[in-house]
N, C-alpha and C positions, 0 to 999 in steps of 0.2 A: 453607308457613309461612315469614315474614321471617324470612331472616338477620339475627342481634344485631348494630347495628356494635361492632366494636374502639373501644377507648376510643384507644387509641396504636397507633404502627407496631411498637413493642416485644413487645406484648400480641400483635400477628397474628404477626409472628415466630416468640414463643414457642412456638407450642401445637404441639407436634410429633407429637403422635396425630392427628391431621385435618390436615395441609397443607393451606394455603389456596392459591389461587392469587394470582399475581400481578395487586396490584390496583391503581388509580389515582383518586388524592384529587383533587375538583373542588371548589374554592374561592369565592365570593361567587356571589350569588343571581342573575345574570345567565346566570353562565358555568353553576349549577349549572341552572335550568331547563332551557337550553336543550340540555342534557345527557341528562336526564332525558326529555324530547321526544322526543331524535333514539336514543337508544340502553335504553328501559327496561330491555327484558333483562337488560340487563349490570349494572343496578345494583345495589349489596348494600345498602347501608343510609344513612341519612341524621342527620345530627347538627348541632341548632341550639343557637343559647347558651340559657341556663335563663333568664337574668333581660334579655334583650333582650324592648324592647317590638314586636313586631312588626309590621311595615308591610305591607301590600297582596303589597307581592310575595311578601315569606316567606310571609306567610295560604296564598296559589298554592301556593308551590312543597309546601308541608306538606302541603295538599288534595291534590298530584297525587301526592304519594310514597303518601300512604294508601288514592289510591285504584290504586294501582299493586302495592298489598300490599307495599310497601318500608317495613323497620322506622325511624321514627321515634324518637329519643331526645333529648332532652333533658339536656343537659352545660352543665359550667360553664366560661366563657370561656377558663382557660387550658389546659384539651385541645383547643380548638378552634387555639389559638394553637400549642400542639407541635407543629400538624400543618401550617400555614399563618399565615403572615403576613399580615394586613388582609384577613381570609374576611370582614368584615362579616356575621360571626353565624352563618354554613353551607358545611357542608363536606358533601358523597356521599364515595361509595367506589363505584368500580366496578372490576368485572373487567376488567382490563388486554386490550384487545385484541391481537391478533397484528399484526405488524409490516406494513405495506402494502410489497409486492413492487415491486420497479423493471418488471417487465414487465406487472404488475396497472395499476399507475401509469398506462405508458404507454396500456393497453389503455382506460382509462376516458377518456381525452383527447378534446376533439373529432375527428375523421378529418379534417377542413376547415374552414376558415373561422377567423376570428376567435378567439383564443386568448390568454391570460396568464400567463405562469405566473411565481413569484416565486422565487428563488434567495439561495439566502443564504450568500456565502463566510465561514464562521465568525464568523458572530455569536454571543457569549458571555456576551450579559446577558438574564436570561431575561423578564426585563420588555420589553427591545425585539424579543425572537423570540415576545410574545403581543401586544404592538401592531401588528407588522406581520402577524401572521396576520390579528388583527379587520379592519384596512384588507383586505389581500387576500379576505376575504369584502365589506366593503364596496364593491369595487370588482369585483367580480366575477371574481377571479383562478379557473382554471380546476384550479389546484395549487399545492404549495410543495414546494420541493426543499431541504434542509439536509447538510451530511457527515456523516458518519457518528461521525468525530471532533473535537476539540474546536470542540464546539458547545453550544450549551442543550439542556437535556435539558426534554420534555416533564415539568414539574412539574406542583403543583397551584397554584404562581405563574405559570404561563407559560399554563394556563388559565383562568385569572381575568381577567389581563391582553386575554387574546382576546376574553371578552365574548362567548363563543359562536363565534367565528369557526372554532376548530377543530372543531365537526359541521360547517358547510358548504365547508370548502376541505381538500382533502386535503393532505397530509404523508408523504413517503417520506424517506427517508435514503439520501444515495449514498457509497459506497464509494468515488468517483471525482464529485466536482463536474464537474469539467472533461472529462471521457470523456462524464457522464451530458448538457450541454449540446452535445456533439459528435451526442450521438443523436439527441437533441431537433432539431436541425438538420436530421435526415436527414427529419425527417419536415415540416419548410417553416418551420421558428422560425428567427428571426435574434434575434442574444443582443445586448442593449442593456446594457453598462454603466454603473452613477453611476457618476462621480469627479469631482472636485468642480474646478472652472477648467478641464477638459478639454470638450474635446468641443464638443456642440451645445448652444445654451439647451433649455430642456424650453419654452420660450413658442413657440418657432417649429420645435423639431422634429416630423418626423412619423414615429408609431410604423411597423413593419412589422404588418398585421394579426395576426402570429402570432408573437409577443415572450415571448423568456424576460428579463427582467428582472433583473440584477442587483446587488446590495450587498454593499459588502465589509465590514470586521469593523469593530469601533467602534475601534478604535486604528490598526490597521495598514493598512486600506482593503482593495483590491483583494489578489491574490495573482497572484504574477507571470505562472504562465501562464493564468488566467483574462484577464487581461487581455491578455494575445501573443492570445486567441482571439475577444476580443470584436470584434463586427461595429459595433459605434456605442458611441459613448461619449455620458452624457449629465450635462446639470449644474444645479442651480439656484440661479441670480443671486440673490443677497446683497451687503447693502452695506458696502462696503468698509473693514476699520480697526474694525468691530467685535467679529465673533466667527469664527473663523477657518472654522466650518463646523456643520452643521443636527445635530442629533441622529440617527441614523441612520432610527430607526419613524419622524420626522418627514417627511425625506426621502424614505422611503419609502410615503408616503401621499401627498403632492405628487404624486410619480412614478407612481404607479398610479393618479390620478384626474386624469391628463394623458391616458393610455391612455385610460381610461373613457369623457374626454368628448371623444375624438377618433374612437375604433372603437365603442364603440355605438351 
């Protein structure tokens, strides 16, 4: 039998006769499908707005939770808002998976050949840590590396923002960015970093088949020994006296479909 969803995060909190597990809210009707696809098991329940007229996609996503035996509810727009901002209409709940290992990580990597992988030296805005996920699914990134600390936390904004891209691109978290790109290395990655007037144009560099990729924070860039370690620097030409530099997810979708239409 369906699990009831929780109306609020307060409500699962409370109930201290049944401990719930730890669970994770997926946001708008993109990101929640392709959720629902790639992980049914894990899901507990689903909750649409009551008086939203429903489009094609929600019709889907309703059909497949029901036919999934996932409980269905109907709520009125501002618990859907307590829980996410701009869910356009539906939010899941899933059981919070267990953390992906740095050595499960590496183990899932191709052995040879052709490789991407994207790196993020603390990025803190969770809107651009689910746009650069969705491009690294669009472009085929092979993983995504984040710190462990200050960085975005896997929300149900930062799954929205991906658009699905988090079921197809993995996400580890390193305790060590810079030790974790050191390993990466040993196994034939050469680490390509943005920074912006440095380095190579992105129109006439050429990647290494097997690139870890990286991006520094939205303020402060690069971090200093990420950069003492980087093998290339890389940049994208903007014209001059306008705007001092790309949005970072912007940048970062340029740059991984420079790889894409160079090494596939």
């Amino acid at each position: 039998m369906a699990q009831v969803f929780p109306k609020t995060q307060k409500q699962l909190k409370s109930n201290k006769k049944a401990p719930v597990p730890d669970t994770l809210f997926v946001a708008g009707p993109v990101a929640v499908k392709a959720a629902l696809q790639a992980r049914p098991q894990e899901a507990v329940g689903l909750q649409v707005a009551r008086t939203r007229t429903y489009n094609n996609l929600l019709v889907e996503i309703i059909n497949l939770a029901q036919n999934l035996n996932i409980n269905v509810e109907k709520v009125d727009n501002f618990v859907l808002d307590s829980l996410c901002h701009h869910h356009q209409g539906v939010i899941a709940r899933f059981l919070q998976p267990p953390p992906l290992s740095w050595p499960d990580f590496l183990d899932n990597l191709p052995p040879q050949g052709p490789a991407l992988i994207l790196a993020l030296d603390h990025i803190e805005d969770p809107r651009n840590l689910g746009a650069l996920w969705r491009s690294a699914a669009a472009f085929g990134a092979s993983g995504l590396i984040v710190p462990q600390d200050r960085a975005a936390q896997t929300t149900a904004a930062v799954l929205k923002a991906a658009a699905g891209g988090a079921e197809a691109v993995p996400m580890v978290k390193a305790v060590n960015l810079t030790r974790a790109i050191e390993e990466l290395k040993d196994l034939g990655f050469w680490s390509v970093a943005a920074e912006g007037g440095l380095g190579c144009d992105v129109n006439t560099f050429e990647y290494p088949p097997r690139t870890v990729l990286i991006l520094g924070s939205e303020g402060r860039g690069l971090s200093r020994l990420i950069r003492e370690r980087a093998d290339f620097f890389i940049s994208i030409p903007i014209v001059k006296g306008t705007v001092e530099s790309l949005n970072v997810s912007v940048a970062g979708a340029i740059l991984m479909q420079a790889y894409f239409r160079q090494v596939s």
